[in-house]
N, C-alpha and C positions, 0 to 999 in steps of 0.2 A: 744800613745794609753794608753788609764787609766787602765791598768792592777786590780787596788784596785778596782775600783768601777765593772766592770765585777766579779769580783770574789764575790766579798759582794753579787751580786746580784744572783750569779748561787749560793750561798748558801741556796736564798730561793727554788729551785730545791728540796734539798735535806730535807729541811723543810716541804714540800710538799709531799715527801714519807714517810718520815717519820710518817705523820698526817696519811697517809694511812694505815700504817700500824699498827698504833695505833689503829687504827679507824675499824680494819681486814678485811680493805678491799683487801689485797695481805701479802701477806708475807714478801716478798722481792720482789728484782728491781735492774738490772742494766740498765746504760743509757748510749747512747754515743751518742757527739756531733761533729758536724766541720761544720766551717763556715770560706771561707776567707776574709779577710777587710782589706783594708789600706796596701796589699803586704805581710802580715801575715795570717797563718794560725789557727783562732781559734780552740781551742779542749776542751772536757770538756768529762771525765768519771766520772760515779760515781755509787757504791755500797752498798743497802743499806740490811739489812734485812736477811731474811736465804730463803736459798736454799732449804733444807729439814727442815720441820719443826718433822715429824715422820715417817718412823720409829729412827730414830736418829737427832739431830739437829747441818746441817753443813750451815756456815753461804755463802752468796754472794759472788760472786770474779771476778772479770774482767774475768776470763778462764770458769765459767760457763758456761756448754752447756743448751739451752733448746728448748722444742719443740715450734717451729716454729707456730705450727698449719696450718692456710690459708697460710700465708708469703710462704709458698709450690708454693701458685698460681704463685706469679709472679715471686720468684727469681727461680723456678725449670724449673714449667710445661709452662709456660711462655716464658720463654727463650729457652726452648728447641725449641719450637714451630718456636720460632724466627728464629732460627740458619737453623731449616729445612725449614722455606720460604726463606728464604737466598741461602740458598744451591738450592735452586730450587725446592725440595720434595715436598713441600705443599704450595696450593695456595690460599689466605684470602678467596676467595670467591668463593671457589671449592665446590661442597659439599663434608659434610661430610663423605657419603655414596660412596664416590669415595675411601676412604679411610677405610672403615668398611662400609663393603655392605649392614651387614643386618641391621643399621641404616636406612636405607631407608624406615623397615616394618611403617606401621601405620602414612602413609602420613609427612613424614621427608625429605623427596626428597630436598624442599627448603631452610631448615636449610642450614647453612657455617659454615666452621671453625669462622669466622668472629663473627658469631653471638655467639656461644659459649665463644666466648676471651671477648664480651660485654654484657655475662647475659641476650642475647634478645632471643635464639635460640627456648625459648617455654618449654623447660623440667621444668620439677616438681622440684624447687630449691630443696630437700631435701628426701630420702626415708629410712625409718629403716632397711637395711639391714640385719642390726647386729641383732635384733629382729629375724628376719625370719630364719636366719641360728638359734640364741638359740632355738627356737619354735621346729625345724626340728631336733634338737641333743636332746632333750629332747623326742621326738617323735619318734625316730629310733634308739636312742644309739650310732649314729654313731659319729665320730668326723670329724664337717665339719673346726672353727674355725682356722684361720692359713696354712690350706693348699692352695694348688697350685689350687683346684678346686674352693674351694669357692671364690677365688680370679676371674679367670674365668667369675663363676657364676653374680658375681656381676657388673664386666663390662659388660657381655653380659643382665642384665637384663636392666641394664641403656642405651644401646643400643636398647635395643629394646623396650623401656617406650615409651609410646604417650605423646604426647605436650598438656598443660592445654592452650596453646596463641599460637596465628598464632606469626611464625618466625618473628623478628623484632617489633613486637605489643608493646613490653615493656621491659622493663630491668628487670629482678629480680635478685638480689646476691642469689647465692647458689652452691651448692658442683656439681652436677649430673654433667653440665657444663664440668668442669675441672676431672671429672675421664672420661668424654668419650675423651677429649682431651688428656689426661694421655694414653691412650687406640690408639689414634692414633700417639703419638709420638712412641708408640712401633710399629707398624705396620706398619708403615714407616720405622723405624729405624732400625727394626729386632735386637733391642736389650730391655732389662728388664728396665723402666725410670728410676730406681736408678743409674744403668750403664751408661744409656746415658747421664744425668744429672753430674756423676763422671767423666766421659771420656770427655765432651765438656765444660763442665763451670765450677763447682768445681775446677780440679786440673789446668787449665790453667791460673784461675784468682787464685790461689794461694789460695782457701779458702781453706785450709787442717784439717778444724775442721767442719765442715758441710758435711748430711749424711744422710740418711736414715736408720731406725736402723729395719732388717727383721726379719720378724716374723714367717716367714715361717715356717713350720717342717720341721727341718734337718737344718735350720741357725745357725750358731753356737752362743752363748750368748754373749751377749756383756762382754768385758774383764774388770774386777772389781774395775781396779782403769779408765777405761773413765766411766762407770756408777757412780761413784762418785761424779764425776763433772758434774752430769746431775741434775737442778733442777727435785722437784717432779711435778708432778701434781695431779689430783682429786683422792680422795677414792672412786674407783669405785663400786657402790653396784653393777655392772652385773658380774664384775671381780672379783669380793670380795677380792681386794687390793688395797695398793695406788700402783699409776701409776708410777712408778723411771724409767726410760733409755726405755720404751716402749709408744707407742704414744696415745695421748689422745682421738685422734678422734675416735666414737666409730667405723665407717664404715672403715677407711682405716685399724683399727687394724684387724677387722676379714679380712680386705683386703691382711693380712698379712704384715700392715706397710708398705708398696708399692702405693703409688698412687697420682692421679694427683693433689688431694684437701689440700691433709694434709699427714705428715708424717715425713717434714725434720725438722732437729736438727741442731745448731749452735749457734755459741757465739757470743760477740757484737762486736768484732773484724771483723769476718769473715761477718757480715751482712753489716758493715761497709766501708769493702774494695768492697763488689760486690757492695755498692751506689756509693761509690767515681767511680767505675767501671765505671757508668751508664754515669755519669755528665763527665769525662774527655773523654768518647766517643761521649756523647753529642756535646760535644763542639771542636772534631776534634782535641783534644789529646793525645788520643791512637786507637788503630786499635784492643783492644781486644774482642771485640764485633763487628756486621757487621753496620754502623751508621748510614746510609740511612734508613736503617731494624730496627735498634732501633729510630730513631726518629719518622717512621710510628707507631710502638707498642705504644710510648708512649705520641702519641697526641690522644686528644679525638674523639672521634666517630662520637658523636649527630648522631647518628641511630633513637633515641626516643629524643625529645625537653629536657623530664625531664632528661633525663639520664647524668650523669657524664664519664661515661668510656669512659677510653684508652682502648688499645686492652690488656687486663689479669690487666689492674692495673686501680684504682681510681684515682680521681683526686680532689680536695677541691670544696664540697656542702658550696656555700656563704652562711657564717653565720649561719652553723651546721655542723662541717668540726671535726673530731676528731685531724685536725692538728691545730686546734688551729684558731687562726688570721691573724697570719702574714704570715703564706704560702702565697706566689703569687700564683695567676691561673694557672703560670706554676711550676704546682709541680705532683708529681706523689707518691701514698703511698699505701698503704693496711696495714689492720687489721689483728689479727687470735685472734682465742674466750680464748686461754688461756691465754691472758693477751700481744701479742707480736703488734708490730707496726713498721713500716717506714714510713717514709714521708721523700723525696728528691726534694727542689727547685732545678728545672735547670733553674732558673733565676741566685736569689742569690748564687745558688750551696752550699745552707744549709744543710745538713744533721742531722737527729735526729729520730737515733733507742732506741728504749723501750721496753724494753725486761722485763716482769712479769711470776710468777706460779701463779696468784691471783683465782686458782680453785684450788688451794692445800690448803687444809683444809677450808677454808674459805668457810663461807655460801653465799655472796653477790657475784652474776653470773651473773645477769641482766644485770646491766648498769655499764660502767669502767670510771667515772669521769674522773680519773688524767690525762690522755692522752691530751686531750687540755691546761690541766694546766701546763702539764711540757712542751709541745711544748712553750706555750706564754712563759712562764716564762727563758726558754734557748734563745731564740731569743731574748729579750727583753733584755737578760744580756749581749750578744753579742752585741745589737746596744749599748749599755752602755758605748763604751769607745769613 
């Protein structure tokens, strides 16, 4: 194997964020790769950039935590989901309303868990929550943020929203989806999804750096040297601070950091080992996961012709795929808006997580070029030898 010529070429990787960040379009980046060939293990980490740019400037590091953002959907809310159809609790195509009754109000009756794992279930991909609670604290004095009710409040208002599309009509990505899901793995579980999500896949697959960080009143603060290690994210003008060891999204934070969309934190290490996770149960070499249960999650749907979804994960849009090219059709990834990324072939059993803060400080929030380019460009140094 040409060790020199792979490595020559996974320098343009780093050349490539580098330009990015010249460019401000992120700050920093860690990446990690693995791919096996030829009876070896390829790997490739790499750190570029800082972590906090202000209040103080602490540079990138393989032990960076960051927020996850979406990456919530499939490695949390996702799995949990999985483990309780596994277990028998929850069934794809139950309704939802078996499970949260008053789901049912405003003709929801035919909705499925099913539909909600694939974006078709009809809900309103997206609601300001966080708006509504500021509107109402500003209007009564009261402090709703952070607590246990507006938490509450805000599952039960997404439970009980009307559908803009009859169930199954169409896919749309969006959050509502995955907090009412978020909502019935607790209802099931009779436990809090941070807990369940700790207790069932967290500490068994050994991720012991992945977490959800509460927000709750009366949680205790995060302890000073793991916020350290936590990239920043956005200068919030609703928060009026930057964002360090507390979660970006604006709805799960008044959510109290708690929830099915957004929330979890973790390093490239620990995103790393739950892919390798994915692929060696895939493939009927380990029993850490239930296999049957995860190769149904992780095949597509086609519910809707256009649609791409597995059940809680994406899967490569030919020839518009934020994984680049050279994923095979059988691959599995998701996105989250603060710059994070997976993508896992269980063909070639490629792995390549990308982990950004690229809405810490930085103006450019739109569109995240580099994501395609660092997948081609890892693969491509990988087929190199």
């Amino acid at each position: 194997m040409k060790w020199s010529a792979i490595r020559r070429k996974l320098e343009r990787v780093d050349r490539a964020i580098d330009k990015a960040i010249a460019s401000a379009d992120l700050p920093g980046a860690v990446v990690g790769a693995r791919m096996p060939r030829d009876g070896e293990m390829l790997e490739y980490f790499s750190e570029r950039g800082l972590a906090i740019v202000r209040p103080e400037r602490i540079p990138m590091s393989r032990t960076t935590i960051f927020d996850l953002a979406s990456l919530t959907k499939p490695i949390a809310t996702t799995t949990a989901i999985m483990l309780l159809v596994d277990d028998g609790a929850i069934g794809l195509d139950d309704p939802v309303a078996k499970y949260l009754p008053s789901f049912s109000e405003r003709n929801k009756d035919e909705v499925t868990v099913r539909h909600l794992l694939t974006h078709s279930s009809g809900l309103k991909p997206w609601r300001a929550y966080h708006e509504m609670l500021l509107d109402k604290e500003r209007k009564t004095g009261e402090i709703l943020i952070g607590t246990p009710e507006a938490r509450e409040l805000i599952i039960d208002r997404t439970v009980r929203s009307a559908l803009v599309h009859e169930p199954g009509a169409a896919a749309v990505y969006g959050d509502l989806d995955f907090i009412v899901l978020g909502a019935v793995v607790e209802a099931v579980s009779h436990q809090r999804l941070d807990d369940f999500c700790s207790e069932r896949i967290f500490e068994p697959l050994g991720m012991d750096h992945t977490f959800f960080v509460p927000l709750l009143q009366g949680s205790p603060p995060l302890p000073e040297p793991t916020k350290r290690k936590i990239a920043a994210t956005e200068n919030c003008a609703w928060r009026n601070r930057i964002l360090w060891g507390e979660v970006h999204d604006p709805n799960a934070s008044v959510m109290g950091g708690i929830a099915g969309h957004a929330g979890l934190f973790s390093t490239v290490d620990d995103v790393m080992k739950f892919a390798q996770t994915v692929i060696d149960v895939w493939h009927g070499r380990s029993e850490a996961l239930p296999r049957e249960t995860l190769r149904t999650f992780l095949t597509r749907q086609n519910l809707q012709e256009s649609s791409d979804w597995a059940l809680g994960w994406d899967t490569p849009t030919a020839g518009a795929s934020s994984s680049g090219t050279h994923f095979s059709p059988e691959s599995v990834g998701h996105l989250g808006f603060t710059g994070t990324s997976l993508w896992i072939d269980l063909a070639s059993e490629a792995v390549v997580v990308l982990l950004t803060n690229r809405v810490h400080l930085v103006a450019k929030k739109s569109h995240f070029a580099l994501r395609p380019i660092v997948h081609d460009l890892i693969l491509e140094a990988f087929e190199a030898g």
